[in-house]
C-alpha angles and dihedrals in degrees: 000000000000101000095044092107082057102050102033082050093046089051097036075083091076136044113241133158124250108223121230088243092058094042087042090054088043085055103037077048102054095036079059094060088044091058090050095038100112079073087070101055107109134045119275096000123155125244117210111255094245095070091047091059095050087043094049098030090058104031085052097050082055118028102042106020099048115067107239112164114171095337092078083054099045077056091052097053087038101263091151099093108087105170108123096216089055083046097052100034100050102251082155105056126209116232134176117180120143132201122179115202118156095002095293114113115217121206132179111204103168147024134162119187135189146144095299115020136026112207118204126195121197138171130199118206097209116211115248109267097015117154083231084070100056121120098242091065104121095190144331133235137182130214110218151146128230116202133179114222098254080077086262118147115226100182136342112207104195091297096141088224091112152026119278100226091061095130078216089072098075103048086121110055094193122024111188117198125195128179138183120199108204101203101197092060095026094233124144126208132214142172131173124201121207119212120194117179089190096068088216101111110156120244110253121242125168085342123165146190125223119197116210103174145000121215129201112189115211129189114234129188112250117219093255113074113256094021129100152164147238112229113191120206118204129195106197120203145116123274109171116193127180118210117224092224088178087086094057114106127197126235125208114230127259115231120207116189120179121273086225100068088202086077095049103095088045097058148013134179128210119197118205123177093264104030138012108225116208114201114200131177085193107105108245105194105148126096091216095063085056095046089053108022111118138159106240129200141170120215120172094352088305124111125215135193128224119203115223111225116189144011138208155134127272142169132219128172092356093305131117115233132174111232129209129186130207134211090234123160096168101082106174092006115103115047094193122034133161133222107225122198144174099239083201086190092065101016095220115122109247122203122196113209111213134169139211110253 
């Protein structure tokens, strides 16, 4: 980990593709540090040695191994979203809207918004000689509350500013964070995404985020040889910014139903600009359709695999569904994608070819 700036910096010089297994392993990593993150709350505490291996063990098989260039930076500033529509219409809004606290001046450059994620895009511009721009930082975070301006809370993400039992708190079911420290300008990256399995994610309208707090993690030798630590340093402080939600467009969703009309009835997809959401009345019970199951398509002769990323159970219309969603940044795309599945009864892979209607 300690040579990741170097390397990330040395192969920031080619263009080369991240994989959806690598981007699946960075997510499944930092979602990871979010789930244990009440053990980050105060200044210089220790974290058990068990969570220090997953982080580093993931975030390693990722981050370092894998040869990421400026893709991993296009990720970072959401340029994973390809669809040309999404590209010409704004789905990705620039903002530019500064705070200074603590001499560290906030920006948020970009968001994008709709039914099912919010996606916020910070940077940090670090003070020369700081102990946050060290080279043993393993990675950064940031407590903060986003409210829209009928006083709602969209999410609070460990800013000390609520309650915790506040049922507003838990619109977005995953946030994954992820951050990139350039050393030679001091100034730190970060984006959340916001993952709501509802679909129910309010519109934004005057909304604005409040920072409470930025964190740097740092690994320490423990006194017995072969064991360590992880130390967190917080600056505390306020940054107040305000999202021009103006700029904010909607986009209509895209309905797939199957080729074969005798599964109709059985299943049905949605794409929206940042997921594609399957419906099914079959009972999936088994983990290994979980563990396998992908959204596939081919475009220009090259196929391409679409994690899924969460699973639950809805109703609609008094009926029961499973519902599955997809890490899918290609909205209106693909005509024509197949949902592809482990029958572990059988134990024959079965695809299920559906198109946009």
């Amino acid at each position: 980990m300690k040579d990741f700036e170097r390397e990330l910096n040395e192969s920031m010089q080619k263009e080369r593709t991240v994989s959806k297994e690598s981007r699946q392993a960075f997510d499944k990593a930092y979602q990871k540090i979010y789930q244990e993150a009440p053990i980050l709350r105060t200044k210089q505490k220790r974290t058990p040695p068990y969570l220090v291996v997953a982080v580093i063990v993931v975030i390693g098989a990722s981050l370092v191994i894998t040869p990421i260039g400026r893709a991993m930076t296009n990720f970072l500033r959401f340029g994973q979203f390809t669809s040309k529509t999404l590209q010409e219409n704004g789905f990705v809004t620039q903002q530019s809207v500064k705070s200074i606290n603590e001499n560290i001046e906030i920006e948020l450059t970009e968001v994008y918004a709709d039914q099912n994620q919010i996606g916020l895009h910070f940077t940090a511009q670090l003070p020369e000689g700081s102990r946050f721009t060290d080279e043993d930082i393993e990675f950064y975070n940031m407590n903060f509350i986003l409210k829209n301006g009928d006083g709602s809370i969209l999410v609070d993400f460990f800013s000390g500013l609520t309650i915790e039992t506040d049922k507003q708190l838990y619109l977005f079911s995953v946030i994954t964070p992820n951050s990139h420290f350039d050393k030679s300008t001091n100034l730190l990256e970060l984006t959340y995404q916001l993952h709501s399995d509802s679909g129910n994610v309010p519109k934004l309208e005057n909304a604005t985020v409040e920072i409470t707090g930025i964190k740097a993690v740092y690994q320490t030798n423990d006194d017995e040889p072969g064991e360590y630590q992880m130390t967190t340093e917080e600056i505390e402080g306020s940054w107040k910014l305000s999202i021009d939600t103006g700029k904010i467009n909607t986009f209509e969703a895209v309905d797939f139903l199957p080729t074969d009309s005798k599964k109709a009835a059985d299943i049905r997809g949605t794409a929206y600009p940042s997921s594609f959401i399957l419906l099914s009345e079959i009972p999936f019970t088994e983990t290994n359709y979980f563990d396998d199951m992908r959204i596939v398509t081919v475009m220009d002769g090259v196929e391409e695999s679409y994690p899924l990323m969460q699973t639950s159970l809805v109703e609609e219309n008094g009926k029961e569904y499973t519902q599955f969603i997809f890490d899918y940044p290609r909205y209106d795309e693909a005509k024509i994608l197949k949902v592809k599945y482990l029958d572990t009864a059988t134990m024959e892979e079965v695809s299920i070819e559906l198109e946009q209607r």
